[in-house]
C-alpha positions in Angstrom: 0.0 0.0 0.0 1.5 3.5 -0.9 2.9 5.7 2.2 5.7 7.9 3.4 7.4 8.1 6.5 7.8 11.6 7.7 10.2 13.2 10.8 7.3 15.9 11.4 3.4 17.3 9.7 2.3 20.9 9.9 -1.0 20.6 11.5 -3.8 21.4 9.1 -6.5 24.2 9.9 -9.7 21.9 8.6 -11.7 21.6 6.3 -8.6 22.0 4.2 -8.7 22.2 0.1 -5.2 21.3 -1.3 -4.8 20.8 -5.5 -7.2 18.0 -5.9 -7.8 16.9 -2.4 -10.1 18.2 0.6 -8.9 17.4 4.3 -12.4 17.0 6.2 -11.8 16.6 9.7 -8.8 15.0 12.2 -9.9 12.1 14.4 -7.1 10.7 17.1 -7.6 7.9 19.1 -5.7 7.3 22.9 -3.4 5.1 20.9 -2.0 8.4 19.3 -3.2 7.1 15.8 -4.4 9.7 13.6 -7.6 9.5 10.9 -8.1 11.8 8.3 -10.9 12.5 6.1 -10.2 13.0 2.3 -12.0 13.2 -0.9 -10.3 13.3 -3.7 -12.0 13.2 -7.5 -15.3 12.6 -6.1 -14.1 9.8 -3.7 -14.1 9.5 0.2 -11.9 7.6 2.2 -9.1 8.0 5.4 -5.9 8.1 5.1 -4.0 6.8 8.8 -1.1 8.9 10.6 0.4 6.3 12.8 3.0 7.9 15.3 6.6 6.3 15.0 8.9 6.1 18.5 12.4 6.7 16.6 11.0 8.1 13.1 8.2 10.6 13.2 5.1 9.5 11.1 4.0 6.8 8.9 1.4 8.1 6.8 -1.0 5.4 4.7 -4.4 4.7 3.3 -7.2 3.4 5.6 -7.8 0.1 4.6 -11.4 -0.1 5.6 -12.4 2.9 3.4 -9.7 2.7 0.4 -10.9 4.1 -2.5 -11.7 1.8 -6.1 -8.5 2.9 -7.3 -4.5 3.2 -5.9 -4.4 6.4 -7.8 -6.8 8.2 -5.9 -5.2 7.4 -2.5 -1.9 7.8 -4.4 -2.7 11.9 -5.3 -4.3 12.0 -1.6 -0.9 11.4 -0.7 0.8 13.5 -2.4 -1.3 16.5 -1.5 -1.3 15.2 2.0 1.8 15.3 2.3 3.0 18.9 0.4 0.2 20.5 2.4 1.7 19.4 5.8 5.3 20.4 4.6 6.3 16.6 5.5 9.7 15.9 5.8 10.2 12.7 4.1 12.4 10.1 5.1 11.1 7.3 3.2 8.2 7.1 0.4 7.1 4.0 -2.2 4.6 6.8 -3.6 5.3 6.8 -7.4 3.4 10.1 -8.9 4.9 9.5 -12.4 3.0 6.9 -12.8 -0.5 8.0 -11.2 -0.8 11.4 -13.6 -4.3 10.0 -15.1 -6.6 9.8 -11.8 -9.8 8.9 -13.0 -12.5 6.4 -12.8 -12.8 3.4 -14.4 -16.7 2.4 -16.2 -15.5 -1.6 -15.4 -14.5 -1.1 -12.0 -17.9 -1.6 -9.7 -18.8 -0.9 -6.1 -21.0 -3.8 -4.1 -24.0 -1.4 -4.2 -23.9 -1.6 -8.1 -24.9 -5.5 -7.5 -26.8 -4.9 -4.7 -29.2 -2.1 -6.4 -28.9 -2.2 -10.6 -27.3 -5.0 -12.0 -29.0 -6.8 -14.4 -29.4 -10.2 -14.4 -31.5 -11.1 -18.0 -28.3 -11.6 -19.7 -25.8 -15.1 -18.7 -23.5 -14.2 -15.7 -20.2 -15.6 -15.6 -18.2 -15.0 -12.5 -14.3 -15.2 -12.3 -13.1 -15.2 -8.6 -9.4 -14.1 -7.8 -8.3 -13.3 -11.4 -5.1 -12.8 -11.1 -3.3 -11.8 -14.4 -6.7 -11.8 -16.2 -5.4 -13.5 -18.9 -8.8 -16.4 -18.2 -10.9 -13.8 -17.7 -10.0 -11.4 -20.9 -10.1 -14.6 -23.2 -13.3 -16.0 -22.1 -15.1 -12.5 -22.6 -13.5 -11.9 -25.8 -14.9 -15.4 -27.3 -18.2 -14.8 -25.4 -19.4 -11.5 -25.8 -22.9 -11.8 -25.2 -22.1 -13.2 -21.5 -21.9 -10.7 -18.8 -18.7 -11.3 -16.8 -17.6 -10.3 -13.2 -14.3 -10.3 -11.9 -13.3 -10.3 -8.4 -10.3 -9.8 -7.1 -8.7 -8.2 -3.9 -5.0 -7.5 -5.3 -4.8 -3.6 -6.8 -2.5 -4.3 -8.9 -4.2 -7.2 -11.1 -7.5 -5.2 -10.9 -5.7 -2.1 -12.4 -3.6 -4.5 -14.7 -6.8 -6.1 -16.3 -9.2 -2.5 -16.6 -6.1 -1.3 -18.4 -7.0 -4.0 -20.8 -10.4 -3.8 -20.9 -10.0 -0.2 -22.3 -7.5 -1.1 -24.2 -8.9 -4.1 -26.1 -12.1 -2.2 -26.0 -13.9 -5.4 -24.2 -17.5 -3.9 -22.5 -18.4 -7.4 -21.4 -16.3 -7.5 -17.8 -17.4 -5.9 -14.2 -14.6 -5.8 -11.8 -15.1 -5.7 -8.3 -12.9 -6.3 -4.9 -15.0 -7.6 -2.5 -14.7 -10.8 -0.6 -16.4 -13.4 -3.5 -17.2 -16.0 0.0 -19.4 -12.8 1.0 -20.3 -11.8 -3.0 -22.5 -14.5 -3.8 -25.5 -13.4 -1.4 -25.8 -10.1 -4.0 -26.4 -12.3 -7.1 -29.8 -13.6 -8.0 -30.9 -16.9 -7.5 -30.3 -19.3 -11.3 -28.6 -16.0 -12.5 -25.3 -17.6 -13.3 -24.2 -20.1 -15.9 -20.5 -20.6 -14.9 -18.8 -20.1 -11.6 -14.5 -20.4 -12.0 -12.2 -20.2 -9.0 -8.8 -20.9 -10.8 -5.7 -21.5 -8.7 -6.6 -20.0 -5.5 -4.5 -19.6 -2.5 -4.5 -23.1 -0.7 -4.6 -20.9 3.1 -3.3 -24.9 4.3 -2.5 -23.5 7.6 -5.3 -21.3 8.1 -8.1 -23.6 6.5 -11.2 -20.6 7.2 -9.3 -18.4 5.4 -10.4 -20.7 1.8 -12.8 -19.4 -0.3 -14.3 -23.1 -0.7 -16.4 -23.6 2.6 -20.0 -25.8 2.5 -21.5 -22.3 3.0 -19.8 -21.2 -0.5 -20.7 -23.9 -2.0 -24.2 -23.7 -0.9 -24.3 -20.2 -2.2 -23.0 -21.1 -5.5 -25.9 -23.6 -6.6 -28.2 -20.8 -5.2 -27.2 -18.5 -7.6 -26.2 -21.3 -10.8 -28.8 -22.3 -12.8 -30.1 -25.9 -13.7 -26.8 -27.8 -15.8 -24.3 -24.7 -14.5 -21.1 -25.5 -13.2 -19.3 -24.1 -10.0 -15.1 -25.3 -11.7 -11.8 -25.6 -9.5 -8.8 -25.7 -11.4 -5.9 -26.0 -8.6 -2.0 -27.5 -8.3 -2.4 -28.2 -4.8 -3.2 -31.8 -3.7 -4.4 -30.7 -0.3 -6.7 -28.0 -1.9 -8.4 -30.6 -4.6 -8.7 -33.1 -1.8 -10.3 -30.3 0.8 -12.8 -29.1 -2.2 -14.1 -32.8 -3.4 -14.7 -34.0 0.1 -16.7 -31.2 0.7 -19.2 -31.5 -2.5 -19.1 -35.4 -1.3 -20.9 -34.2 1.6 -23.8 -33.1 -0.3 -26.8 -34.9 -0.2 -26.6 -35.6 -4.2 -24.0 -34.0 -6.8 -23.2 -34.1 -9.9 -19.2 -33.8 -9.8 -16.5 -34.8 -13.0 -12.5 -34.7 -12.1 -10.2 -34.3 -14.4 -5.9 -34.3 -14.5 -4.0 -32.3 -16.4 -6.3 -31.1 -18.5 -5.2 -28.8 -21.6 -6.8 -25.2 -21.4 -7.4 -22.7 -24.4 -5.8 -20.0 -22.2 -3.5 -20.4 -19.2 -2.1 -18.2 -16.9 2.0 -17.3 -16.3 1.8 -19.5 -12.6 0.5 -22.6 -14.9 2.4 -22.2 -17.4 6.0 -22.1 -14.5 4.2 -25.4 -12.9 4.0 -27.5 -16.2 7.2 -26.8 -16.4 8.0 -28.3 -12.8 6.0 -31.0 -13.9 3.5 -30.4 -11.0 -0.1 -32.0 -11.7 -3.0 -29.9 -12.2 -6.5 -30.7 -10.7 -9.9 -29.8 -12.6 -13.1 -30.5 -10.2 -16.4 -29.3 -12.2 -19.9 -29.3 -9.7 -22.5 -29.1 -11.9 -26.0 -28.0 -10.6 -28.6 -29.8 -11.4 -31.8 -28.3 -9.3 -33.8 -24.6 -9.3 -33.4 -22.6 -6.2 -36.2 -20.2 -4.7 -36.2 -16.7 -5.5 -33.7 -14.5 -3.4 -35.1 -10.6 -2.2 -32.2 -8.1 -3.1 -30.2 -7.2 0.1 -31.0 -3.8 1.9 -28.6 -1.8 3.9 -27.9 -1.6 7.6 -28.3 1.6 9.6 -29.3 3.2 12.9 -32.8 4.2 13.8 -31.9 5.6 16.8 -29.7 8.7 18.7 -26.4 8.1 20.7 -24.8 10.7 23.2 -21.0 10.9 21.9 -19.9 11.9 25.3 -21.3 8.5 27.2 -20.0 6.6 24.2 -16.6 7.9 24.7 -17.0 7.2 28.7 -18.1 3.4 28.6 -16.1 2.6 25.4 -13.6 -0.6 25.8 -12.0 -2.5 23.5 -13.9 -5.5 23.4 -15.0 -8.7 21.6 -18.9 -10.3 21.8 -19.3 -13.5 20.1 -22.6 -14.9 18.5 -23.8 -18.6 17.2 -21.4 -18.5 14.5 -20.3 -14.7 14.1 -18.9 -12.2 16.1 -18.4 -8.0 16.8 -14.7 -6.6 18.1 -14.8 -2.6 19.4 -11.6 -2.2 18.2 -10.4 1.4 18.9 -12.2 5.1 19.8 -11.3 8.4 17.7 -12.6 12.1 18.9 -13.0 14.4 16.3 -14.3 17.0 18.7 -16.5 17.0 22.2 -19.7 15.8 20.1 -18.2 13.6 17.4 -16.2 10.6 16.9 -15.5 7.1 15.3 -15.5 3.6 16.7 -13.6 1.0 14.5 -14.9 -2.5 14.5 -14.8 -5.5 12.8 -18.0 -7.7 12.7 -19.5 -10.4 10.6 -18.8 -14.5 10.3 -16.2 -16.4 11.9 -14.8 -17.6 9.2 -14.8 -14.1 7.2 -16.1 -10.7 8.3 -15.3 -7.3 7.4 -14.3 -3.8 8.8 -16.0 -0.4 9.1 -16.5 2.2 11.6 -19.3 3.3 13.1 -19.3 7.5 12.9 -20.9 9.7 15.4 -22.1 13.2 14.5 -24.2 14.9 17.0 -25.8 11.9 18.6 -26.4 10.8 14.9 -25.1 7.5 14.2 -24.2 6.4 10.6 -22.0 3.1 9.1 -18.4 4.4 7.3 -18.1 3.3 4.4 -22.3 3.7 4.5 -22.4 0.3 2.2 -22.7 -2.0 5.4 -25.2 -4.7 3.9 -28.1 -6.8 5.4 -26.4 -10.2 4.7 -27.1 -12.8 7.1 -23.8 -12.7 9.2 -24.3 -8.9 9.1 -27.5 -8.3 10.2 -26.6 -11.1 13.5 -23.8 -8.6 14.1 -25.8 -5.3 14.0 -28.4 -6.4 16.3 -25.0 -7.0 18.7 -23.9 -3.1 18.2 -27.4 -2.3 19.2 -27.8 -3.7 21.8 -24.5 -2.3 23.3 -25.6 1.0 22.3 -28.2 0.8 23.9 -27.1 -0.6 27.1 -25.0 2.8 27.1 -27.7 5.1 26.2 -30.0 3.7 29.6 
């Protein structure tokens, strides 16, 4: 992630308006860590300002609200940084190569599934991309399919929008979102082919796959009659895992295959060929209907918190539910009546981070895109309930 390490900031005077980038508000924590507000191009996120013992500052993006691109947080930066008169020690921020901050027309947030997407033309989904040389050459040779990408590593999402511009291919949505979470936002027999090619094996921390029973639960929701949910994997532990699990269904239609020969394969393949290492194909194919699935709302608050008993009963702390869990992770002041509280909240096995902002006694979800999915929702009704416990 881009950042600089700096021996001392100017403080800012906020709101602050620097080139292309507006400095909202400050918010510091007890820890002596630093949020700030920035939008930047029409995008809002935080950027961190961790203090340093020996060094100063490390300044970075906020991970829970980065924006779609690494430019944006890139020029953030940048104007971050000349506006505070930072002296840099050390940077990885590369501004040659981040002159074009713009938005992408492939590149999609959750809420465009959640809200518009349509689903009358066959869906295709790719999960963890990589290179994108599958996914480019499948919607080439398909073009009336509509495919979606998802990936969590910036550079492969900016590598394979490059591409889609350049080969002028209007057939792809990109998104990075967890794909074990994804699946709720897609329509039940929506999809004609699921692919999860080569992904990482986690064999020390097993929750951590993106093949669960949940997932593949999920997947023939959303696959319709004769569609096929397809592993393609080196590991031996992985194809092993993945097969004993659709054995476990009550009835499947599974086909295994050994070094099969692909139209297209990726740069990873093509090194373990070489190494002579055996690659695994396990295809699920669905073979019943699924109900109908409502399209998933968001979470919010209907009620009004005092920021000032917040910030007096506030410990870090973890609850745990049947099966999911909420951790108060850390309290920020922005002033005497506002604040942030960062959490982390959803399934065991996979959850997600926001923070929960407090504006006179108004309470609101940062990002706001905090959906009703099932783990989510059993999470919320936790927050709420300590909320309220505070507000009595």
């Amino acid at each position: 992630m881009p950042n600089f390490h700096t021996r001392s900031l100017k403080p800012l005077h906020y709101p602050c308006t620097y080139h292309d980038t507006t400095f909202h508000w400050q918010a510091r924590s007890q820890k002596g860590n630093v949020l700030v507000l920035a939008t930047c191009r029409g995008e809002t996120f935080m950027l961190r300002v961790l203090p340093k013992e020996a060094s100063g500052f490390l300044v970075k993006g906020d991970k829970v609200t980065r924006p779609t691109q690494a430019s944006f947080l890139q020029k953030a930066l940048i104007d971050f940084r000349d506006a505070s008169d930072a002296h840099v020690s050390h940077s990885n921020i590369e501004p040659k190569k981040f002159l074009d901050v713009r938005c992408s027309a492939y590149l999609k947030e959750i809420d465009f599934f959640a809200d518009a997407f349509d689903t009358q033309k066959e869906i295709w989904v790719e999960i963890g991309f990589g290179s994108g040389r599958h996914l480019l050459h499948q919607a080439k040779k398909n073009p009336h399919v509509q495919f979606i990408g998802l990936e969590i590593h910036k550079p492969s999402i900016e590598q394979v929008l490059k591409q889609c511009e350049l080969q002028s291919i209007d057939n792809i949505f990109v998104i990075d979102y967890d794909a074990r979470q994804f699946m709720e936002f897609l329509s039940s027999n929506s999809v004609g082919r699921i692919f999860v090619h080569f992904p990482v094996p986690w064999d020390k921390k097993p929750h951590r796959r993106v093949f669960s029973a949940a997932f593949i639960e999920e997947a023939l929701r959303v696959l319709h009659v004769n569609a096929t949910l397809e592993l393609r994997t080196d590991s031996d532990a992985y194809f092993s895992f993945v097969f004993e699990q659709m054995m476990h269904l009550s009835r499947a239609d599974v086909h295994v295959k050994k070094n099969a020969a692909l139209e297209i394969t990726s740069k990873y393949e093509d090194r373990w060929r070489k190494m002579d290492k055996d690659i695994y194909d396990v295809i699920l194919r669905n073979e019943q209907a699924s109900p109908d699935k409502e399209r998933i709302g968001r979470l919010a608050f209907d009620f009004h918190v005092d920021f000032a008993k917040v910030r007096e009963a506030f410990e870090e702390i973890l609850r745990r539910g049947e099966g999911f869990f909420v951790h108060f992770e850390e309290l920020f002041t922005i002033d005497e009546h506002s604040g942030l509280i960062r959490l982390s909240f959803g399934a065991n096995e996979r959850n997600e981070k926001c923070y929960i902002f407090i504006d006179h006694a108004t309470m609101r979800y940062l990002p706001e895109r905090v959906l009703d999915t099932k783990s989510n929702r059993a999470a919320h009704t936790l927050i709420e309930e300590w909320f309220h416990g505070i507000r009595h």
